[in-house]
N, CA, C and O of each residue as an XYZ file, in Angstrom:
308
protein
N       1.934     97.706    158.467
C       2.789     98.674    157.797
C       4.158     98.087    157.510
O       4.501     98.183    156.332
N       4.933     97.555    158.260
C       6.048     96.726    157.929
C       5.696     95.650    157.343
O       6.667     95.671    156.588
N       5.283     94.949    157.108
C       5.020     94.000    156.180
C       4.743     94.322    155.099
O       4.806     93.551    154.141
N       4.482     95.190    155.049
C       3.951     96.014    153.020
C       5.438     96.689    152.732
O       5.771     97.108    151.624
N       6.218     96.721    153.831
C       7.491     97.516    153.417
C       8.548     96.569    153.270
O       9.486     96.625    152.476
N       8.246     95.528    154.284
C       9.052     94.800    153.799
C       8.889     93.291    152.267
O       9.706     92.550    151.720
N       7.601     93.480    152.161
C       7.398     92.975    150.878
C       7.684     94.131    149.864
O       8.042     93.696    148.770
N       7.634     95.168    149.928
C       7.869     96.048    148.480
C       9.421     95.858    148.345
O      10.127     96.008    147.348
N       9.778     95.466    149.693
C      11.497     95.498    149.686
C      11.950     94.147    148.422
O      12.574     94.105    147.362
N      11.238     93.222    149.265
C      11.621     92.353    148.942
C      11.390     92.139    147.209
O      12.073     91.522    146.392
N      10.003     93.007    147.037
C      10.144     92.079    145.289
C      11.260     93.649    144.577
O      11.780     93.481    143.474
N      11.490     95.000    145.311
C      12.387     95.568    144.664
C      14.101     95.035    144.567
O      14.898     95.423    143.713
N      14.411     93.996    145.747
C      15.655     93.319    145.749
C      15.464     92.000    144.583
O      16.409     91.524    143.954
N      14.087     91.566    144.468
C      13.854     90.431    143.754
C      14.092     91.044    141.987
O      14.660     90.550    141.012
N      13.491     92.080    142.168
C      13.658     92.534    140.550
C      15.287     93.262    140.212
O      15.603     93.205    139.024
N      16.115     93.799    140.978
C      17.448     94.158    141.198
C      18.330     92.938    140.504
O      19.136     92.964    139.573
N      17.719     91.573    141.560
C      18.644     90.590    141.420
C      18.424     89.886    139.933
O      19.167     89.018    139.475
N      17.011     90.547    139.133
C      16.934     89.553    137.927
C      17.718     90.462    137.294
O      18.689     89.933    136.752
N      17.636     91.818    137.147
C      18.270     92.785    136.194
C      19.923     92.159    136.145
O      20.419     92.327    135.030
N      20.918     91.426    137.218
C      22.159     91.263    137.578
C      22.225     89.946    136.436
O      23.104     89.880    135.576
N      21.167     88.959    136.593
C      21.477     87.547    136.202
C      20.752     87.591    134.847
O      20.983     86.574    134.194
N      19.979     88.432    134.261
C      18.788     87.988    132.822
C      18.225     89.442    132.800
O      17.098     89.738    133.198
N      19.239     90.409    132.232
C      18.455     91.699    132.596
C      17.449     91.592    131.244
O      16.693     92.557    131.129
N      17.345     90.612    130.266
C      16.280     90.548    128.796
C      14.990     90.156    129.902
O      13.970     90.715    129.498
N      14.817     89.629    130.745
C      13.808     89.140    131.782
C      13.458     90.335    132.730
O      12.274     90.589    132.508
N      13.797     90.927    133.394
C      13.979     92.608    134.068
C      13.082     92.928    133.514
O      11.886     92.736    133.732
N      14.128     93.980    131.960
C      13.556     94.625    130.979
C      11.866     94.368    131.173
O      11.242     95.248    131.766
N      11.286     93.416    130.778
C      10.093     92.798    130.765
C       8.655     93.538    131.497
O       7.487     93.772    131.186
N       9.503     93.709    132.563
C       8.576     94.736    133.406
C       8.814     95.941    133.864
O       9.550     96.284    134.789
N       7.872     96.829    132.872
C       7.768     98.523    132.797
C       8.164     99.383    134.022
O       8.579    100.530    133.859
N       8.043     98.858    135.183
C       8.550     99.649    136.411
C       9.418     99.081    137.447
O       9.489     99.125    138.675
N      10.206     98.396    136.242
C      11.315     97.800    137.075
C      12.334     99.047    138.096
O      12.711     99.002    139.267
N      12.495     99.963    137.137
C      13.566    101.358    138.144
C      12.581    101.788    139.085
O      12.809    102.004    140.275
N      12.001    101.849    138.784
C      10.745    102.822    140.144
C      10.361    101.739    141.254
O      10.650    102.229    142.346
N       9.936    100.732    141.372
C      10.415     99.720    142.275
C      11.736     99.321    143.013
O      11.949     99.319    144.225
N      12.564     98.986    141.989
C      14.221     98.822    142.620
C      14.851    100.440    143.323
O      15.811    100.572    144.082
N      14.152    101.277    142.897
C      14.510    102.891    143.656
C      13.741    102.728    144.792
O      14.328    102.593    145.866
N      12.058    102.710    144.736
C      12.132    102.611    145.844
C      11.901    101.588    146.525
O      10.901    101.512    147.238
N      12.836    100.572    146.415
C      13.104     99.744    147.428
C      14.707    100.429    147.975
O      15.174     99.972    149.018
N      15.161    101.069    147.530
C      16.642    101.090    147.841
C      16.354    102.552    149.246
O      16.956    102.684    150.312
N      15.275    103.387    148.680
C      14.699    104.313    150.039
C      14.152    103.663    151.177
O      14.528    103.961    152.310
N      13.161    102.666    150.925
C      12.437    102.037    152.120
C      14.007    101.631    152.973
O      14.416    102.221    153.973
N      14.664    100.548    152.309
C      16.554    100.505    152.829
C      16.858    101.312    153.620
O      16.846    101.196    154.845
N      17.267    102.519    152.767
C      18.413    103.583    153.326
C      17.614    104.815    153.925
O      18.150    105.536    154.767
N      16.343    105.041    153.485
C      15.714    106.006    154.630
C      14.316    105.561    154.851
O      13.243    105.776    154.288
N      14.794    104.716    156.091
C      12.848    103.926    156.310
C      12.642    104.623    157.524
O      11.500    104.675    157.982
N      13.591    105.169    158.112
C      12.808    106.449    159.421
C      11.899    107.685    158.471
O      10.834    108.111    158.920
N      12.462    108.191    157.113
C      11.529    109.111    156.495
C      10.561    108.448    155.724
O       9.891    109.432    155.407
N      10.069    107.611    155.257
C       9.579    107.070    154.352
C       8.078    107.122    154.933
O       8.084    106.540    156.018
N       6.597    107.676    154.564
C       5.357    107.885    154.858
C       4.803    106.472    154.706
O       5.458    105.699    154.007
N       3.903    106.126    155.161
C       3.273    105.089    155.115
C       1.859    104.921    154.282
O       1.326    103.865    153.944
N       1.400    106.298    154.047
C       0.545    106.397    153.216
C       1.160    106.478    151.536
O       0.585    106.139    150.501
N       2.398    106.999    151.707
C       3.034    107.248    150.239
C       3.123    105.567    149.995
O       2.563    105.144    148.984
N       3.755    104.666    150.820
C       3.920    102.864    150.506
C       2.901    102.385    150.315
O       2.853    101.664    149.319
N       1.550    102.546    151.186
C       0.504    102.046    150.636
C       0.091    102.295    148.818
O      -0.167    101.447    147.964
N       0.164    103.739    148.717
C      -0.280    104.593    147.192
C       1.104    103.693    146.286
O       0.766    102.929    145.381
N       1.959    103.789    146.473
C       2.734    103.318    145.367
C       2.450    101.316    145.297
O       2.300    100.578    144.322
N       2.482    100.990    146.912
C       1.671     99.494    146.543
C       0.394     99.009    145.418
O       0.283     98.162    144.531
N      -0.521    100.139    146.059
C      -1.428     99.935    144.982
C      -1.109    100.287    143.280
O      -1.808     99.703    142.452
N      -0.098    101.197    142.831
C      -0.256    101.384    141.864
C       0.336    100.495    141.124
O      -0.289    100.053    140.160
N       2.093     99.876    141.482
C       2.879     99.053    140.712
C       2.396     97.662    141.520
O       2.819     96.721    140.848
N       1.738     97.202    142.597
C       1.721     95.680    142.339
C       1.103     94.950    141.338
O       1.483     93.959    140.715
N      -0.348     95.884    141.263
C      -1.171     95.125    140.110
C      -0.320     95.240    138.958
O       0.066     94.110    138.657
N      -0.074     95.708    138.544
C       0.860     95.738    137.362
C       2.020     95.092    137.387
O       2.362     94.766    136.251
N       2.726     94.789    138.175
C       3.930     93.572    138.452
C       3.395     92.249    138.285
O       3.991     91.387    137.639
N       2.297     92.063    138.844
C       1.334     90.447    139.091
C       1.016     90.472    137.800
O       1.358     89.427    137.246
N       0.559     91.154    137.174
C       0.046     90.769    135.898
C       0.920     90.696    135.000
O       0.520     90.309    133.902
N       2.504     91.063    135.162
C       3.335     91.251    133.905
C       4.482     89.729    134.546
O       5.173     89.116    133.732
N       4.477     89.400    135.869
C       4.673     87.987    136.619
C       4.324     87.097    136.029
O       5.158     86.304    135.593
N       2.916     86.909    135.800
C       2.754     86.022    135.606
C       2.367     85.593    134.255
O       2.150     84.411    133.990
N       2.233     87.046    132.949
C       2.710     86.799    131.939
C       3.992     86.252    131.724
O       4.054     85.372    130.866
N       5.077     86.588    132.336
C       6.234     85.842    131.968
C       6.476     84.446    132.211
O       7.024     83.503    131.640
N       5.744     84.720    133.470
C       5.667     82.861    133.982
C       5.101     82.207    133.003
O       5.743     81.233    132.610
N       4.131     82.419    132.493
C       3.367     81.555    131.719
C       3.933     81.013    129.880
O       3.632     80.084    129.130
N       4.915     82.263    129.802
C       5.732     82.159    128.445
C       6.811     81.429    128.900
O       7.269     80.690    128.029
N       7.488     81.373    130.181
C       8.909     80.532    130.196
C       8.426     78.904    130.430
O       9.224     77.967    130.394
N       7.407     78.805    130.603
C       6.326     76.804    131.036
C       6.512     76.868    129.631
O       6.116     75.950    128.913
C-alpha cells in the first residue's frame, strides 16, 4: 500500500515538475491535473486517503500515463 502511494506521489511530483520547466511537454498528457491533485492529497492528507480509492485511480491513469510516456519518449529520440 505505501509503495503504490508513494509511487503515485512520485510520478504526480514528476509531472508538477515538467509543467514548471516544459509545460508544452506536461500539456502532452491528458491527466496531468488529476494526478498532480492527487498527489498533492496523498501529501497533505495521507491519514484520510482510502487505499482502495489509490489502488482504483492507479489502475485507471497509469495505463494511460505509460502509454502517453512513452509516446513522448519515442518522439523526443
Amino acid at each position: 500500500r505505501s509503495a503504490l502511494r508513494y509511487e503515485m506521489q512520485t510520478i504526480g511530483e514528476a509531472l508538477a515538475q515538467l509543467a514548471r520547466i516544459a509545460p508544452e511537454l506536461a500539456d502532452r498528457f491528458s491527466d496531468k491535473q488529476s494526478v498532480v491533485s492527487f498527489r498533492n492529497v496523498v501529501v497533505h492528507n495521507y491519514w484520510r486517503v482510502d487505499d482502495e480509492l489509490v489502488w482504483g485511480i492507479a489502475g485507471t491513469f497509469l495505463e494511460n500515463l505509460l502509454v502517453q510516456a512513452q509516446a513522448l519518449l519515442a518522439e523526443l529520440e
